[in-house]
C-alpha positions in Angstrom: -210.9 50.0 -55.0 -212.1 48.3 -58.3 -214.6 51.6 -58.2 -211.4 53.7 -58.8 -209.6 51.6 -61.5 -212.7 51.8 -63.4 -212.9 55.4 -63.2 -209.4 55.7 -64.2 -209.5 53.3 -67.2 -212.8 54.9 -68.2 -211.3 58.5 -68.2 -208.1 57.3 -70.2 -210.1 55.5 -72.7 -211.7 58.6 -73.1 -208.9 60.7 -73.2 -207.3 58.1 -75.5 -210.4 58.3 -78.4 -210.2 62.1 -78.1 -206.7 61.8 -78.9 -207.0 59.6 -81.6 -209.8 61.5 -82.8 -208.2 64.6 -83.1 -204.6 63.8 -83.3 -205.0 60.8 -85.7 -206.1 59.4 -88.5 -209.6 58.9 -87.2 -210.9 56.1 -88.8 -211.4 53.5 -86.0 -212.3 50.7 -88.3 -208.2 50.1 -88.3 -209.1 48.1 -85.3 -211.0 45.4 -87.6 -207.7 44.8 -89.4 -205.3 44.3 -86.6 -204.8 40.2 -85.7 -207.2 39.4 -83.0 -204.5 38.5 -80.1 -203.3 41.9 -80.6 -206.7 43.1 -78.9 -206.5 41.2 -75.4 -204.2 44.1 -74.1 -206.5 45.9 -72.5 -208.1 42.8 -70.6 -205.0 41.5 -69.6 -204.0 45.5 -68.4 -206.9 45.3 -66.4 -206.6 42.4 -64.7 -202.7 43.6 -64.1 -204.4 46.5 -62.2 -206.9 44.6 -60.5 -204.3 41.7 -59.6 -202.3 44.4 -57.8 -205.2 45.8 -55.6 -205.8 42.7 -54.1 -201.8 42.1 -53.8 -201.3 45.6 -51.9 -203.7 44.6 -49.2 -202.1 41.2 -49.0 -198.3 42.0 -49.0 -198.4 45.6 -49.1 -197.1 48.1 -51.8 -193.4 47.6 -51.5 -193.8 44.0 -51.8 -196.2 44.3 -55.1 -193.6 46.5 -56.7 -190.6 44.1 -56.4 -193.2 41.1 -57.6 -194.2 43.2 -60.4 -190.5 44.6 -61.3 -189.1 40.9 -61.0 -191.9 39.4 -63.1 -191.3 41.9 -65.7 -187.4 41.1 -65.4 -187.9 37.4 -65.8 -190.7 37.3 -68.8 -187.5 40.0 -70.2 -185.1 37.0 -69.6 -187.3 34.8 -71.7 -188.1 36.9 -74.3 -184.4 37.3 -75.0 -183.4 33.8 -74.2 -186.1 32.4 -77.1 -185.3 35.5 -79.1 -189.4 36.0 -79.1 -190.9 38.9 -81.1 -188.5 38.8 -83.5 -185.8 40.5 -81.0 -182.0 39.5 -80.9 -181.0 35.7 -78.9 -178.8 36.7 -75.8 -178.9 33.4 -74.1 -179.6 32.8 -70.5 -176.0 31.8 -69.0 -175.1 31.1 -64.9 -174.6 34.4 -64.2 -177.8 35.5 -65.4 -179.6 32.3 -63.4 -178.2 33.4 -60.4 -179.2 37.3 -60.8 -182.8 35.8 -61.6 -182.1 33.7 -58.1 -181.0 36.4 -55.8 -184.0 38.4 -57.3 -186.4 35.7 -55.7 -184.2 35.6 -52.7 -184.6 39.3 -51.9 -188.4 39.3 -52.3 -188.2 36.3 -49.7 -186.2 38.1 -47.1 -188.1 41.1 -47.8 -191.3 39.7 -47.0 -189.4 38.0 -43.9 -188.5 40.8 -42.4 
């Protein structure tokens, strides 16, 4: 399984510089002056992917999607809570607590079941 998400980042790399290449301005050496954090998304992609492998097997592909959709929903929550990225404030309220809750509560009775 890892032997396939390599092969499938590898050809998308590729088919990413080819793009860039052609389709681009060309001159990778833009990559020097981009801030450093900026550069750990394609680590932190792969481990996403390789994270998941292991989870299907564990709890199974429905389960992994509705971990994955609520983490995505809660880091979303906190990014507009704090307002992070320079995006607009909308404040976390009860109502929104609650949604968050029943989220965690359908994965749990999901997984139950």
């Amino acid at each position: 399984m890892l032997e396939g998400a390599t092969v499938s980042f590898t050809v998308g790399a590729l088919a990413l510089f080819f793009l860039a290449f052609f389709f681009g301005k060309g001159n990778f050496l833009y990559v020097l002056s981009v801030p450093k954090w900026q550069l750990i998304g394609g680590i932190l992609g792969a481990l996403f992917i390789v994270i998941n492998i292991f989870s299907v097997n564990l709890i199974g592909v429905a389960s992994t999607f509705m971990a994955v959709v609520i983490g995505q929903i809660v880091a979303g929550a906190i990014i507009d809570h704090f307002g992070l990225f320079g995006g607009a404030t909308y404040p976390l309220n009860n109502t929104k607590l609650i949604a968050l809750a029943l989220m965690f509560v359908a994965i749990y009775l999901f997984n139950k079941a």
